[in-house]
PyMOL Python script that loads the backbone (N, CA, C, O; Angstrom):
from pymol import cmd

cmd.read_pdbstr("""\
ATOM      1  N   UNK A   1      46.234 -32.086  27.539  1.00  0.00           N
ATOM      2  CA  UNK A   1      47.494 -31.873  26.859  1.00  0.00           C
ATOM      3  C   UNK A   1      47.486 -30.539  26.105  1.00  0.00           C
ATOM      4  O   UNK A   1      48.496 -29.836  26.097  1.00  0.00           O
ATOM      5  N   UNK A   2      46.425 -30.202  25.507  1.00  0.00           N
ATOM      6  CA  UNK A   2      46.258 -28.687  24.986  1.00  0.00           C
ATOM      7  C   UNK A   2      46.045 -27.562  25.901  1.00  0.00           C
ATOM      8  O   UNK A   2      46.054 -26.349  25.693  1.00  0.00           O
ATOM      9  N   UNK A   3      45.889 -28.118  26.757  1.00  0.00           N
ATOM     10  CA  UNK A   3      45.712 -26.725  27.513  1.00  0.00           C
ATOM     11  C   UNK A   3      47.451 -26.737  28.519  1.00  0.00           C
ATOM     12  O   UNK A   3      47.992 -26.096  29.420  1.00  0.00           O
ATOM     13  N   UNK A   4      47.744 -27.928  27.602  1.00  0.00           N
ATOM     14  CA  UNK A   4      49.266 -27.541  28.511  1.00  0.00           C
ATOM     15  C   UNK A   4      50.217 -26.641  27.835  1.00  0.00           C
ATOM     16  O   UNK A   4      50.937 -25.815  28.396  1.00  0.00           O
ATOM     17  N   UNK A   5      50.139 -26.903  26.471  1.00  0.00           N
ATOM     18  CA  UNK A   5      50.806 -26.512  25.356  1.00  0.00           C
ATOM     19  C   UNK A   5      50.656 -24.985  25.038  1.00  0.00           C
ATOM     20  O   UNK A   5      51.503 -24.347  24.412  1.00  0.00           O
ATOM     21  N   UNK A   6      49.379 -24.416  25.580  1.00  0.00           N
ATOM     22  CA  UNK A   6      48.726 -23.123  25.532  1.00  0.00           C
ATOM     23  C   UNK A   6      49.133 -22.530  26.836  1.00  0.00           C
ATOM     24  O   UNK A   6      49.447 -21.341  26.796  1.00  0.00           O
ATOM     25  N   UNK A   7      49.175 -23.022  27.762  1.00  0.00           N
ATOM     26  CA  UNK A   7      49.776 -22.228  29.021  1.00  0.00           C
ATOM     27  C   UNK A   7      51.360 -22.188  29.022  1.00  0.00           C
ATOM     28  O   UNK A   7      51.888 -21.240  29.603  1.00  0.00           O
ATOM     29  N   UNK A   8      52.155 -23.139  28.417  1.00  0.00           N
ATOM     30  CA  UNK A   8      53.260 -22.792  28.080  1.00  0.00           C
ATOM     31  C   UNK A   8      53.417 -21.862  26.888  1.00  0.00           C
ATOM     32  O   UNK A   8      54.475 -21.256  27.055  1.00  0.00           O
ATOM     33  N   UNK A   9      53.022 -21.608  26.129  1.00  0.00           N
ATOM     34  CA  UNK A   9      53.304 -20.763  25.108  1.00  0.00           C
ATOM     35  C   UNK A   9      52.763 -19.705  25.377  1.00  0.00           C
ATOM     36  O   UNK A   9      53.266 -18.775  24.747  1.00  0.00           O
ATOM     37  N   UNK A  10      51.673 -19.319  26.267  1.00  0.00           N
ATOM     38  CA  UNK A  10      51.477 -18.111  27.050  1.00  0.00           C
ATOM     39  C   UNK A  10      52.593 -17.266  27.819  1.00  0.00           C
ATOM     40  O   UNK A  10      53.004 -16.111  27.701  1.00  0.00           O
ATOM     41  N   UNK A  11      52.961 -18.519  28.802  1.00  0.00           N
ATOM     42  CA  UNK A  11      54.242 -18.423  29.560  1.00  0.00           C
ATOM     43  C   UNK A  11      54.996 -17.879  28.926  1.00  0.00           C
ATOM     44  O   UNK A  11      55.054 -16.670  29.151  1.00  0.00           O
ATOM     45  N   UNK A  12      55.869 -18.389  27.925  1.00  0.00           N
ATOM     46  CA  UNK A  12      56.829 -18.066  27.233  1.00  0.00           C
ATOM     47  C   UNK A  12      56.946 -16.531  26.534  1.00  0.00           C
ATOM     48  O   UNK A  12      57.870 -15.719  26.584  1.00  0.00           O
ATOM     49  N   UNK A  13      55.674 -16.469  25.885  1.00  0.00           N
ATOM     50  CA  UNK A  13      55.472 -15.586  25.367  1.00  0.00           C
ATOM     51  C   UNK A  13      55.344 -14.222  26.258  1.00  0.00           C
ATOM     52  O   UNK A  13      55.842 -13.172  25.850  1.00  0.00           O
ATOM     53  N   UNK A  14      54.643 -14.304  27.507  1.00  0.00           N
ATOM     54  CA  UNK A  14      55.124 -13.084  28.776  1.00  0.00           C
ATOM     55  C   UNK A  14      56.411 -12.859  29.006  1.00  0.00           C
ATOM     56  O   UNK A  14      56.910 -11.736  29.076  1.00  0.00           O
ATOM     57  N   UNK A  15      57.246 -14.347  29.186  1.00  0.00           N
ATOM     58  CA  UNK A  15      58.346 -13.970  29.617  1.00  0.00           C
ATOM     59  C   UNK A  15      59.765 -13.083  28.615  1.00  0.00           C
ATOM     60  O   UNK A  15      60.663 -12.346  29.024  1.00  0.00           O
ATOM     61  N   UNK A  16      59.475 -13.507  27.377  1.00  0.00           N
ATOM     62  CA  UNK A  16      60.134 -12.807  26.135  1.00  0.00           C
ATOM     63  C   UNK A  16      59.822 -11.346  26.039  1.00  0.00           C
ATOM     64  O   UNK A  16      60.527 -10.401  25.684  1.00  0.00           O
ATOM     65  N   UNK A  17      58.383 -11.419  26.513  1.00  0.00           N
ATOM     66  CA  UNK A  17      58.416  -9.351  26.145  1.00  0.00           C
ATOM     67  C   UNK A  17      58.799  -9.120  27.028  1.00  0.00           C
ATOM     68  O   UNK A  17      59.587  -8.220  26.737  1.00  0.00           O
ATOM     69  N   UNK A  18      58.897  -9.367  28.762  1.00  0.00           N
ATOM     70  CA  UNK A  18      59.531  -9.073  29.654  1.00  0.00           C
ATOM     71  C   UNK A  18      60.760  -9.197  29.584  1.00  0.00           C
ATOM     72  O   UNK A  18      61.298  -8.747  30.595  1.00  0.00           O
ATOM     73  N   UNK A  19      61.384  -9.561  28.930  1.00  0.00           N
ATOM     74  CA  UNK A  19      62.990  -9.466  28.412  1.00  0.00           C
ATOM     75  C   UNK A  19      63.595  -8.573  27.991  1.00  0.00           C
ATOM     76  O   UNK A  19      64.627  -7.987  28.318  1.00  0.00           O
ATOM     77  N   UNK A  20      62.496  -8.449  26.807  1.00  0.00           N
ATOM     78  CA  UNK A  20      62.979  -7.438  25.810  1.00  0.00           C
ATOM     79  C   UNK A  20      62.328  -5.596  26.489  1.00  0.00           C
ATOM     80  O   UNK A  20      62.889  -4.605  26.021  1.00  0.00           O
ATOM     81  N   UNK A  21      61.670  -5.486  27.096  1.00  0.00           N
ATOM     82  CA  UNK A  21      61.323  -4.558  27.835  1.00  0.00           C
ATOM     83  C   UNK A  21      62.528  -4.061  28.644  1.00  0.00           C
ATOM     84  O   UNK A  21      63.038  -2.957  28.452  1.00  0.00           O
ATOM     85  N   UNK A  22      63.045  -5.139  29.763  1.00  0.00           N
ATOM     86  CA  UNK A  22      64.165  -4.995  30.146  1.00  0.00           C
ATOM     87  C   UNK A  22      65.123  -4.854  29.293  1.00  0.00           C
ATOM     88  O   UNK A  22      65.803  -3.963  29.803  1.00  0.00           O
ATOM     89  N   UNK A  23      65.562  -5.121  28.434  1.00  0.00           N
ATOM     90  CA  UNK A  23      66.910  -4.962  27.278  1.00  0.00           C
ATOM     91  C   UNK A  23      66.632  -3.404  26.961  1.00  0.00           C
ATOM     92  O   UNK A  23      67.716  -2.822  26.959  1.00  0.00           O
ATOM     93  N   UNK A  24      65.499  -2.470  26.676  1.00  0.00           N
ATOM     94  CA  UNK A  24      65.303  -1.458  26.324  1.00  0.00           C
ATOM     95  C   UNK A  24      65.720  -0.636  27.608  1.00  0.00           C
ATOM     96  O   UNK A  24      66.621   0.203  27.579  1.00  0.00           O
ATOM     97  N   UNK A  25      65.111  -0.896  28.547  1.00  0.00           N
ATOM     98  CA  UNK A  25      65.557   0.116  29.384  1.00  0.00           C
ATOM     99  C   UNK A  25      67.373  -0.094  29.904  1.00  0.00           C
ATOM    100  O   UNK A  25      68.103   0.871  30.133  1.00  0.00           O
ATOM    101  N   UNK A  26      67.686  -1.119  29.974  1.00  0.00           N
ATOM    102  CA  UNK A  26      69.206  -1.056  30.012  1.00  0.00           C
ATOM    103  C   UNK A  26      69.961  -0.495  29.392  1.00  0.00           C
ATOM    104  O   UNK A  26      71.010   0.043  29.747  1.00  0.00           O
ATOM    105  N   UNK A  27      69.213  -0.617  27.812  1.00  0.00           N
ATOM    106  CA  UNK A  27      70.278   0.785  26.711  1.00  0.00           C
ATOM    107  C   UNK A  27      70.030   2.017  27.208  1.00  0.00           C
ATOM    108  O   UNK A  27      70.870   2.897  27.392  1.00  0.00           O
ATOM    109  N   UNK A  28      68.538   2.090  27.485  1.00  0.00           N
ATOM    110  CA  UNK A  28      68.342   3.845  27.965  1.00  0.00           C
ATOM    111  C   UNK A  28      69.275   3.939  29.018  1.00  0.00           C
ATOM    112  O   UNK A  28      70.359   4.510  28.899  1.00  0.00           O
ATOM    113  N   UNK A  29      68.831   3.328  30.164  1.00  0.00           N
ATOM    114  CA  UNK A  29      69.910   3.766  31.047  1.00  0.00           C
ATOM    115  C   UNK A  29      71.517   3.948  30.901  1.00  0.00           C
ATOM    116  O   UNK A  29      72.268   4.755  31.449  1.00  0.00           O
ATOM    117  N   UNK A  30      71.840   2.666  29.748  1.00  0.00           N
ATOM    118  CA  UNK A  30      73.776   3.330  29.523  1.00  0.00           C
ATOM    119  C   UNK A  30      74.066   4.375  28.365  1.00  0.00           C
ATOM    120  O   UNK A  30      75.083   4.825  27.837  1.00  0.00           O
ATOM    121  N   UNK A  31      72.697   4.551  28.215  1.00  0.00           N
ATOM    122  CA  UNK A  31      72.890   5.964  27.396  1.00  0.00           C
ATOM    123  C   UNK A  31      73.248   7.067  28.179  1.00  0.00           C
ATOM    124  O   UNK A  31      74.237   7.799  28.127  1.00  0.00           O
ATOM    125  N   UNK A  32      72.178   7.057  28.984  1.00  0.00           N
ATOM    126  CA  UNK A  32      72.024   8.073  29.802  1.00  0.00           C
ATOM    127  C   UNK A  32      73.472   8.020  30.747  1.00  0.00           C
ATOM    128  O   UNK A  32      74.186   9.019  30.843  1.00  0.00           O
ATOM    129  N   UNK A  33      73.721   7.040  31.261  1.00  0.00           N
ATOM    130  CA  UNK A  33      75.114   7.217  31.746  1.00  0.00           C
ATOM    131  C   UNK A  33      76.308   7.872  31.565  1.00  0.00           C
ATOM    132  O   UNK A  33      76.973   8.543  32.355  1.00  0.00           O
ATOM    133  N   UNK A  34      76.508   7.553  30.284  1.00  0.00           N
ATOM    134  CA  UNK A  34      77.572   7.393  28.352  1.00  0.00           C
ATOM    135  C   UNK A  34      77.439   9.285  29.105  1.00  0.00           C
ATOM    136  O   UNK A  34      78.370   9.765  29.751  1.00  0.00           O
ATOM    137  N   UNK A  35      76.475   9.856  28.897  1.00  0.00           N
ATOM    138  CA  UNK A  35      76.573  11.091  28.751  1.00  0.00           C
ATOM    139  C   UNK A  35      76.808  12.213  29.916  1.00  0.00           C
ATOM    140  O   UNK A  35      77.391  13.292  29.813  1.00  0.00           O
ATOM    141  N   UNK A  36      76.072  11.535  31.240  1.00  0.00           N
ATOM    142  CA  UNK A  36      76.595  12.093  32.397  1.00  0.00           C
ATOM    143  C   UNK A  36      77.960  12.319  32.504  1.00  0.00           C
ATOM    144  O   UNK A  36      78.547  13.351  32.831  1.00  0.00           O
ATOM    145  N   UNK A  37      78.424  11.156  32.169  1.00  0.00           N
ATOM    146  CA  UNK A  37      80.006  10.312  32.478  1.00  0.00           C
ATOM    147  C   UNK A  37      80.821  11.996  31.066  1.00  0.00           C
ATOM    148  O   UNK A  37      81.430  12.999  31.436  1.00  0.00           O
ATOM    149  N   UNK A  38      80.593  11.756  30.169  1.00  0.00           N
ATOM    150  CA  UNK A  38      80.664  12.610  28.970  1.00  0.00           C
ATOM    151  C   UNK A  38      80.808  14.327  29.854  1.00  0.00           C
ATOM    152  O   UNK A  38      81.723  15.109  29.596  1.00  0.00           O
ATOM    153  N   UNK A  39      80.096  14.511  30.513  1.00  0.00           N
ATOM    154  CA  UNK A  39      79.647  16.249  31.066  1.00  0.00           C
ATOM    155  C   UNK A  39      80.186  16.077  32.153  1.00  0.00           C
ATOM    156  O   UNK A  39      80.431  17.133  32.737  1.00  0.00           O
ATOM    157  N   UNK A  40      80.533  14.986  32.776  1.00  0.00           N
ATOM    158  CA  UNK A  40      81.848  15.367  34.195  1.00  0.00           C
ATOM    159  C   UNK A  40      82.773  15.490  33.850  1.00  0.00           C
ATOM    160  O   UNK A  40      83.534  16.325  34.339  1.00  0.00           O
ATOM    161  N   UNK A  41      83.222  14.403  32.474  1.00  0.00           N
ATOM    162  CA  UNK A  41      84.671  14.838  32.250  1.00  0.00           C
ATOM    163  C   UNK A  41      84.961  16.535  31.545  1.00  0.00           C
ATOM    164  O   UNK A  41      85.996  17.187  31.688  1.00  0.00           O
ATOM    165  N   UNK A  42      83.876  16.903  30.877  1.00  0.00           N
ATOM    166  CA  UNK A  42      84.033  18.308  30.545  1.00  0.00           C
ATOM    167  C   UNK A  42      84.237  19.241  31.570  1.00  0.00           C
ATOM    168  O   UNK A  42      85.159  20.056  31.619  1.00  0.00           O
ATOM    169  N   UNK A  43      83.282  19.079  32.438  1.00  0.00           N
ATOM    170  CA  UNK A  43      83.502  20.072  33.722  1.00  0.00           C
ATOM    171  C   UNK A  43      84.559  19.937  34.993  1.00  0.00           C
ATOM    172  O   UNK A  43      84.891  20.602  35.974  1.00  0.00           O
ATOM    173  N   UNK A  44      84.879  18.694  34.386  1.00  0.00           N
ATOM    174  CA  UNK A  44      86.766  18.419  35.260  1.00  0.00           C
ATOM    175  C   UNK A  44      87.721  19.181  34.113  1.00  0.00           C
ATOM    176  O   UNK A  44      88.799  19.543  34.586  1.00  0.00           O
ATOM    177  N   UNK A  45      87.583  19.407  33.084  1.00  0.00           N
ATOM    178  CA  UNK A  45      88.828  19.847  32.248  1.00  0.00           C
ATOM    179  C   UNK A  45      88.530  21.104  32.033  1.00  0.00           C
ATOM    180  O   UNK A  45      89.369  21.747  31.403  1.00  0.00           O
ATOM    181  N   UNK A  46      87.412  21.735  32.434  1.00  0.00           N
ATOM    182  CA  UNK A  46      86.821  23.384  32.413  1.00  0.00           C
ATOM    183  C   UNK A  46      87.725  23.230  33.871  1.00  0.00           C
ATOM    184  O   UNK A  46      88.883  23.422  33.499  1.00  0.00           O
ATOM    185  N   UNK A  47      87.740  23.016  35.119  1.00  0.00           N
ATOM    186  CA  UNK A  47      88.516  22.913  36.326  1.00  0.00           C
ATOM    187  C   UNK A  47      89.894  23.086  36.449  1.00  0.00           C
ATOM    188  O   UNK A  47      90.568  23.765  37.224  1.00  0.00           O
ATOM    189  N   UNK A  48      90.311  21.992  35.112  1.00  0.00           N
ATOM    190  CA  UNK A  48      91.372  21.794  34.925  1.00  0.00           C
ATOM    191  C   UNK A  48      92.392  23.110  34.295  1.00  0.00           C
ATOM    192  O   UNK A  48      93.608  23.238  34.445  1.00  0.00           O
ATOM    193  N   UNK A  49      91.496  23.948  33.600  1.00  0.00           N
ATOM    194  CA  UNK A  49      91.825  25.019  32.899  1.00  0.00           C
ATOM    195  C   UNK A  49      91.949  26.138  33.973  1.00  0.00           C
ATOM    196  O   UNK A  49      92.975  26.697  34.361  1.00  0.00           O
ATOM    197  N   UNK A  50      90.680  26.328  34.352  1.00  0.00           N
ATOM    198  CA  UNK A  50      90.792  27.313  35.522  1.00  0.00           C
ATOM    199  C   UNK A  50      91.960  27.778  35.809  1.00  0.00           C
ATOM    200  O   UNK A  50      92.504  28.813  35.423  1.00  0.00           O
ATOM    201  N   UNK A  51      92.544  26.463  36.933  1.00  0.00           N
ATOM    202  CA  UNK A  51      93.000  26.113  37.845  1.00  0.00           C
ATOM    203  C   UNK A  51      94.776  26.132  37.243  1.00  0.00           C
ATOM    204  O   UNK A  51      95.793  26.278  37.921  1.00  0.00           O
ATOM    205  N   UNK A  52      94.649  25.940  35.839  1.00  0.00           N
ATOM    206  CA  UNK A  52      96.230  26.633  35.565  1.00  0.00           C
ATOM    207  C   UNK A  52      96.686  27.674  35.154  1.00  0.00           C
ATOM    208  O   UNK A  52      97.818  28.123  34.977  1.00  0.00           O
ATOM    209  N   UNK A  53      94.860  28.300  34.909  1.00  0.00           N
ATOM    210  CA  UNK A  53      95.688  30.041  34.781  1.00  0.00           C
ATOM    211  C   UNK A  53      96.515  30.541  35.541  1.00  0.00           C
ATOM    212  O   UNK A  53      96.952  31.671  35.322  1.00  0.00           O
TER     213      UNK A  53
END
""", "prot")
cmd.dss("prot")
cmd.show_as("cartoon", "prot")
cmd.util.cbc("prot")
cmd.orient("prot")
């Protein structure tokens, strides 16, 4: 029975930092998005300017 209680709380305990590992890189990545997304729309309205001189 103790060694059940210890392999589940092992378990558990892998699977939570593997969570939260994943949760970190998901912000990085919609950061990183946030800002691509941010520098196309600049360089569509630098286009946009151009293009009505």
């Amino acid at each position: 029975m103790k060694k059940t209680a210890v392999f589940i709380s092992l378990a558990l305990a892998f699977a939570l930092s593997g969570c939260g590992n994943t949760w970190s890189g998901v912000k990085q990545d919609t950061k990183r998005a946030g800002q691509a997304t941010g520098e196309g729309i600049e360089k569509a309205g630098e286009k946009i300017q151009e293009i009505s001189k």
